[in-house]
VOVO-389106 format. One record per residue: x, y, z of N, C-alpha, C in turn. Coordinates in steps of 0.001 Angstrom, whole numbers, plus 500000, padded with zeros to 6 digits. Atoms other than C-alpha are relative to their C-alpha. Layout:
ATOM     nu     nv     nw    cau    cav    caw     cu     cv     cw
ATOM      X      Y      Z      X      Y      Z      X      Y      Z
...
//
This chain:
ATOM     nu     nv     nw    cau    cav    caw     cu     cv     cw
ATOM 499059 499085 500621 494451 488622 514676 500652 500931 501010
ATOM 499407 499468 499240 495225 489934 517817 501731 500323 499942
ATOM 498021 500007 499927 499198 489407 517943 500364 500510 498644
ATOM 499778 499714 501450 498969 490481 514078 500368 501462 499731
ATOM 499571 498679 500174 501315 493765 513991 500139 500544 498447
ATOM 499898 499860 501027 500809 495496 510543 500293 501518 499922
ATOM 499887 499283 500756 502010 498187 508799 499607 500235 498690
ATOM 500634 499436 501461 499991 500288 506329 501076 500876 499397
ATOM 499303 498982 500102 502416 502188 504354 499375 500635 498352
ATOM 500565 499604 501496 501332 504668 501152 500706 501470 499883
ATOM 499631 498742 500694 501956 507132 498922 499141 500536 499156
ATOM 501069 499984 500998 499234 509348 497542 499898 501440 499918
ATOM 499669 498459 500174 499515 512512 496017 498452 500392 499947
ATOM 500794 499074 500057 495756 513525 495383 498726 499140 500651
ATOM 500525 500736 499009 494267 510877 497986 499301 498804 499762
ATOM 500044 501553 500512 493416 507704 496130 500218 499090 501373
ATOM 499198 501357 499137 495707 505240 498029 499805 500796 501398
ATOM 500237 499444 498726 495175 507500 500966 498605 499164 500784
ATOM 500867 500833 499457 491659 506197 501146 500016 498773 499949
ATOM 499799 501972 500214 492439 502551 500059 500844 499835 501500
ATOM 499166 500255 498879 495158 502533 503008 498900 500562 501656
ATOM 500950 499664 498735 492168 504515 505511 498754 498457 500212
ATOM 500986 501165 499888 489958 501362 504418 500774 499082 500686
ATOM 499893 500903 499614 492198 499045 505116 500876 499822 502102
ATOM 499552 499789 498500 493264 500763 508423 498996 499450 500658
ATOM 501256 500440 499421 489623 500164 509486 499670 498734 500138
ATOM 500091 501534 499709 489471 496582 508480 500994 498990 501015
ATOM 499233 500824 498623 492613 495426 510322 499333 500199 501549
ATOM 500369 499937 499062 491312 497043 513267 498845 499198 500847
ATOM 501192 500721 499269 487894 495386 513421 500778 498581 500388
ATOM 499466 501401 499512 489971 491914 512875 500862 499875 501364
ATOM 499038 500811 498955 492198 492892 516124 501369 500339 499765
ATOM 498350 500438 500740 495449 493586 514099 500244 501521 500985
ATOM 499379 498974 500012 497850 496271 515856 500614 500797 498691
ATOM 500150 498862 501364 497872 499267 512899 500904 500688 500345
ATOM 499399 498659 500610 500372 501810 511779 499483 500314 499191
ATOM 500281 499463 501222 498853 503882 509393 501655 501049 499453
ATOM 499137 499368 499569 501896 505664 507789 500180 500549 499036
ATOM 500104 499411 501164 502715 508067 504812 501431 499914 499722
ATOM 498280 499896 500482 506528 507827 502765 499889 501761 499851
ATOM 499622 498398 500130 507781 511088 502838 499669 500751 498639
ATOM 499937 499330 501321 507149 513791 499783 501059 500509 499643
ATOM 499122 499934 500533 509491 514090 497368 500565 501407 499321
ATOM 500047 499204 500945 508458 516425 495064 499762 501449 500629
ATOM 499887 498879 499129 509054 520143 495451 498876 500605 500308
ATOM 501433 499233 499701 506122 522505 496758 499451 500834 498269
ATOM 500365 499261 501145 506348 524512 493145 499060 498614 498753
ATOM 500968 500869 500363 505410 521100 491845 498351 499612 500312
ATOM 501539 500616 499157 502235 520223 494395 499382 500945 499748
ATOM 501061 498601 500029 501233 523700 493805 498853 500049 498608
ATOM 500504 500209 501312 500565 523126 489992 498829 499451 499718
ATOM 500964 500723 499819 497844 520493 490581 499454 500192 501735
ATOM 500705 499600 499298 494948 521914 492959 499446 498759 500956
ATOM 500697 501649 499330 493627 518042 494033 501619 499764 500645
ATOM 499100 500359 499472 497303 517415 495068 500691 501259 501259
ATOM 499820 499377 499205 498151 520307 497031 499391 499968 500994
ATOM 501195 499995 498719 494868 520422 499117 500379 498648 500569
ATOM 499463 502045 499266 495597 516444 500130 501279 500481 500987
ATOM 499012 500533 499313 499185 516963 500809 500180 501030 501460
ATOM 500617 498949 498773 498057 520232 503032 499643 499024 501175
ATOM 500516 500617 498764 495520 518194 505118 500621 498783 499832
ATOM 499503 500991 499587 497547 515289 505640 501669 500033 500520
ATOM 498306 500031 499506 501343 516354 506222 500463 499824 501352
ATOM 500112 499713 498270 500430 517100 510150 499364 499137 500415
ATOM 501013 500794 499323 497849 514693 510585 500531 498745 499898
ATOM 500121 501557 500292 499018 511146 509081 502145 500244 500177
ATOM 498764 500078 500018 502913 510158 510439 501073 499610 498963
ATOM 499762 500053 501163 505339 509876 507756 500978 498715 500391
ATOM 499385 501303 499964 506876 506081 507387 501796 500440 500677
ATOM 498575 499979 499553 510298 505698 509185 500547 498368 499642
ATOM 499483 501745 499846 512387 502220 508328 499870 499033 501411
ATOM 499949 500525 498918 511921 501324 511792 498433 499279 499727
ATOM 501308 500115 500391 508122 500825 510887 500190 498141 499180
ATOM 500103 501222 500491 508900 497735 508616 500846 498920 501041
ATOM 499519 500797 499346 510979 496308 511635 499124 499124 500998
ATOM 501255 500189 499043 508035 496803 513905 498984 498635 499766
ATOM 501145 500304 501000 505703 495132 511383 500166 498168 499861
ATOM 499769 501379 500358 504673 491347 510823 499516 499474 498934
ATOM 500420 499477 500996 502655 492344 507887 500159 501635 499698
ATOM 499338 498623 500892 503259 495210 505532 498472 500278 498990
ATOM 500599 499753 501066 500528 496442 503085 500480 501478 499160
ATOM 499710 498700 500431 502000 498921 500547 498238 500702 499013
ATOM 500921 499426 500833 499571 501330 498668 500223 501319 499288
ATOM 499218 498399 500847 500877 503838 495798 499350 499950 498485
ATOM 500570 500064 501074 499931 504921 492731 501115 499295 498597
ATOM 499302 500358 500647 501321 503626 489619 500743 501299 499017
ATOM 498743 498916 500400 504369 505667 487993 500415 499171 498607
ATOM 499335 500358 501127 505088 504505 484182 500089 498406 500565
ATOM 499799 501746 499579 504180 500608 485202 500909 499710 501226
ATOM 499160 500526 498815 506215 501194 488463 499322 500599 501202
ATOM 500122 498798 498743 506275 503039 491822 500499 501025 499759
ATOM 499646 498783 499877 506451 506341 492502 501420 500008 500340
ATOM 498687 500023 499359 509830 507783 493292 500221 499791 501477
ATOM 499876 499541 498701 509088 508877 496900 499477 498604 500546
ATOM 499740 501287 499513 508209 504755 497582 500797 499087 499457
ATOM 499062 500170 500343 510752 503938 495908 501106 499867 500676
ATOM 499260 499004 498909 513030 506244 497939 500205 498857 500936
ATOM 500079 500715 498787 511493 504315 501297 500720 498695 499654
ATOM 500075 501542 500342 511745 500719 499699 501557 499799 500043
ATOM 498530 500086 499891 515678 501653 499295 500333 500192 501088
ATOM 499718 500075 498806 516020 502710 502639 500599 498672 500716
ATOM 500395 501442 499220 515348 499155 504098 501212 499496 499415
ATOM 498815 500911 500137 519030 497799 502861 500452 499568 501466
ATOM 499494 500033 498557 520050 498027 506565 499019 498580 500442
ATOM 500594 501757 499602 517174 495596 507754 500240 499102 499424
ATOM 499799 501270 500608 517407 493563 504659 501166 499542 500298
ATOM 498553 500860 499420 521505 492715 505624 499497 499721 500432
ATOM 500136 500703 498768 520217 492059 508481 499622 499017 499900
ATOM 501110 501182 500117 517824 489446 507549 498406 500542 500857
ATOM 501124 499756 499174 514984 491428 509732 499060 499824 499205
ATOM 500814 500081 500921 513077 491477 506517 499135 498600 499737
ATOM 500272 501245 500410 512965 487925 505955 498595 499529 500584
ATOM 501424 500581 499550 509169 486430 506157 499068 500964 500417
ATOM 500641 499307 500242 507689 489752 506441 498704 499647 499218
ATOM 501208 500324 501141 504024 489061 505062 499426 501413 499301
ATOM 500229 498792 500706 503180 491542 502383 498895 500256 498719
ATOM 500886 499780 501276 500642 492765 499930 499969 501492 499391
ATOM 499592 498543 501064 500104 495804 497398 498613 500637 499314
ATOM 501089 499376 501127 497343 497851 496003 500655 501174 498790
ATOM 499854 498412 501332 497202 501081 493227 498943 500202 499578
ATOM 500950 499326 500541 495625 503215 491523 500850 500662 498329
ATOM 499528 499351 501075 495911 504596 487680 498768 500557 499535
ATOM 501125 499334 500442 493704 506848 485306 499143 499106 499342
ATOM 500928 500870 500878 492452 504009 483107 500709 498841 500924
ATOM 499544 501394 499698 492519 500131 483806 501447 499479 499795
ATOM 498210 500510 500230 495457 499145 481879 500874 501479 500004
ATOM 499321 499129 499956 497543 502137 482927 501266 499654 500897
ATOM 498513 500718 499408 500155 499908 484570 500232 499216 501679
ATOM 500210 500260 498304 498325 498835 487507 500498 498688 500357
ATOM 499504 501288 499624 499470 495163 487265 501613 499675 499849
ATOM 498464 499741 499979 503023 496108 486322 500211 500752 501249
ATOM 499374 499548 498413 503112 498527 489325 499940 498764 501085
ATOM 500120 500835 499202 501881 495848 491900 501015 498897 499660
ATOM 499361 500811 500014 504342 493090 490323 501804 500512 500297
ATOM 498257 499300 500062 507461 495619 489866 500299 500305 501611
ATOM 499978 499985 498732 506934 496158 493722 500184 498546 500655
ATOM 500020 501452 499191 506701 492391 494698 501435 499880 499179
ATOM 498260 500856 500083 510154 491920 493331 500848 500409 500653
ATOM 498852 499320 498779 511967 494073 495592 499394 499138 501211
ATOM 500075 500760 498596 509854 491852 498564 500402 498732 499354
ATOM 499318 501437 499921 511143 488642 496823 501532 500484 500124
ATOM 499002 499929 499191 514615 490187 497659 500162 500361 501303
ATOM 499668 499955 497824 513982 491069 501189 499371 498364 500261
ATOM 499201 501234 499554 513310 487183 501364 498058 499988 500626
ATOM 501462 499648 499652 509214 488597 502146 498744 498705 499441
ATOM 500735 501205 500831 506108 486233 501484 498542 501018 500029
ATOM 501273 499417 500644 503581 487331 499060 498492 500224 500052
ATOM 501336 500423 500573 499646 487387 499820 499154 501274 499756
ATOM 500996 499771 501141 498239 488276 496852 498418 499735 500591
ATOM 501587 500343 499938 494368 488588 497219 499822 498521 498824
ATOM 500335 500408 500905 494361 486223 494135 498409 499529 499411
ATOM 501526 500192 500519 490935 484766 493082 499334 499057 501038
ATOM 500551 501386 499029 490305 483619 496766 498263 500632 500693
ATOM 501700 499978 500042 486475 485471 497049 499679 501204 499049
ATOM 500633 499041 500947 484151 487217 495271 499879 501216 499909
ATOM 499597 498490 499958 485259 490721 496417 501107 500023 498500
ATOM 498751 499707 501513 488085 490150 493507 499392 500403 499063
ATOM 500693 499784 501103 485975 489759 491097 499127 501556 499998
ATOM 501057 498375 499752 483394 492955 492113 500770 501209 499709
ATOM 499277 498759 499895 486263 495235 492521 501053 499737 498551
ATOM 498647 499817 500937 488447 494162 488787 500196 499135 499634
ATOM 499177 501250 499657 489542 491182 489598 501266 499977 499447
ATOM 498371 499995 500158 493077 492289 489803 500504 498510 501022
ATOM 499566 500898 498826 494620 488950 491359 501312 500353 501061
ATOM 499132 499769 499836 497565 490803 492296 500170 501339 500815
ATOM 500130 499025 498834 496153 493468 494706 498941 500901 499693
ATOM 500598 499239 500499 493574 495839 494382 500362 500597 499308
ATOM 499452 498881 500727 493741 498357 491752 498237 500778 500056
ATOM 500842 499206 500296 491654 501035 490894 500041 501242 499378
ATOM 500290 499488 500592 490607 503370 488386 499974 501291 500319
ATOM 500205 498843 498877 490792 507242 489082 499603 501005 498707
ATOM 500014 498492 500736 489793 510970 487264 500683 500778 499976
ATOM 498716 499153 500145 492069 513514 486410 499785 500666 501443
ATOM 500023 499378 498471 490896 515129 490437 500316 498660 500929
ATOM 499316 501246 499243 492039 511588 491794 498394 499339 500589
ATOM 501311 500171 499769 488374 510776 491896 499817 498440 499822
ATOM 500387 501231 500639 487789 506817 492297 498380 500097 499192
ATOM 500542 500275 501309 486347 505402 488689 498709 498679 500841
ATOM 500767 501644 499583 485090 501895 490838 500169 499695 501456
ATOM 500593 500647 498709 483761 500867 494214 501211 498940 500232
ATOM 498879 500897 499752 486996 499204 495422 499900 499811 501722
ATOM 500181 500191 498396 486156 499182 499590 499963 498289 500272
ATOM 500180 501358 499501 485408 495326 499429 501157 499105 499911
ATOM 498650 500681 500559 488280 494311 497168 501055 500293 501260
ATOM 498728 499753 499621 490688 496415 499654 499686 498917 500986
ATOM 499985 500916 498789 489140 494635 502679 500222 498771 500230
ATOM 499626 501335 500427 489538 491395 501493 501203 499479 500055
ATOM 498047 499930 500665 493159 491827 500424 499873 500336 501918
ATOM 499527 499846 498362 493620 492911 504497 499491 498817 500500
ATOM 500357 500760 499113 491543 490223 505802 501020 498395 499507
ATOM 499032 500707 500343 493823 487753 503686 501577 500078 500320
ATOM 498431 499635 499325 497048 489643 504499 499811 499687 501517
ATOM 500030 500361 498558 496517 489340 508361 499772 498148 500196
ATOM 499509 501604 499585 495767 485435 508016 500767 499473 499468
ATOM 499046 500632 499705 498305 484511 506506 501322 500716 500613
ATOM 499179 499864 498988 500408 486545 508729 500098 499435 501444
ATOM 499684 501449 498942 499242 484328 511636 500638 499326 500161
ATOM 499435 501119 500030 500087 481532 510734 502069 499716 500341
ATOM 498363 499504 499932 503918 483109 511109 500478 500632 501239
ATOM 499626 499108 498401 503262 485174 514483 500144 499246 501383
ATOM 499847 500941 498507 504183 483075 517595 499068 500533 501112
//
């Protein structure tokens, strides 16, 4: 996995996907993969973040510490893993935002064959976690991107949900994971990086 350049990119207001994206920073690394860890910018105003005590403290310790995604990042990249929470069965605005950015590469065609995958997080199970992860893979079937899905290829799927369609995971109103998801994420990375091989010269 050496030659395997990836980009982590997330969005996580009260640190969910923060840690799903710190796991899977860790796993590329052991495999070898060159890592960006990288955060989409915040959207929402400070009078908002202030309101919710679990989201303020996060976006505090992390604004200085974790770099905030630039479009250049998905140029860099030979894999992509996004990680956001789910928004009304979608993405958030503020990856949203990023995901529009990228018209410039996509003309280009830089996009094209990008290898990509997707986690989330919601308060309950069915809270839109398999609509967020699919409503996101349709904007990478227009950048021309190829999909790997964890699907039902080991028994981390199953342990962690068995979402076939990326990790998900369960959270508390303090953004508190509901379910032991560390194996599922790693899995989903150790699958995203091989079949990004198979594509890296």
């Amino acid at each position: 996995m050496a030659n395997v350049k990836l980009a982590i990119i997330y969005y996580s207001s009260t640190g969910t996907n923060y840690t799903m994206a710190q796991w899977a920073e860790d796993q590329a690394k052991q495999k070898g993969a060159e890592v960006k860890l990288v955060r989409v910018p915040e959207l929402a105003p400070m009078e908002a973040i202030e309101q919710n005590p679990a989201w303020k403290e996060h976006y505090l310790a992390t604004k200085d510490e974790v770099p905030e995604a630039k479009v250049d990042d998905l140029d860099w990249a030979d894999a992509i893993i996004f990680s956001a929470p789910t928004r009304f069965g979608n993405v958030p605005a503020q990856m949203k935002q990023f995901m529009d950015m990228a018209g410039g590469l996509w003309f280009q065609g830089k996009l094209v064959n990008k290898v990509v995958s997707a986690m989330t997080s919601a308060q309950n199970p069915h809270g839109g976690q398999e609509a967020t992860l699919l409503n996101l893979y349709t904007t990478m079937f227009h950048w021309g991107a190829i999909i790997a899905a964890p699907g039902y290829t080991d028994d981390a799927v199953f342990a962690t949900g068995g979402n076939p369609y990326g990790t998900s995971v369960s959270v508390d109103g303090e953004g508190k994971m509901k379910e032991d998801v560390e194996s599922g994420v790693r899995h989903q990375v150790n699958r995203t990086l091989d079949v990004a091989a198979k594509f890296v010269e």
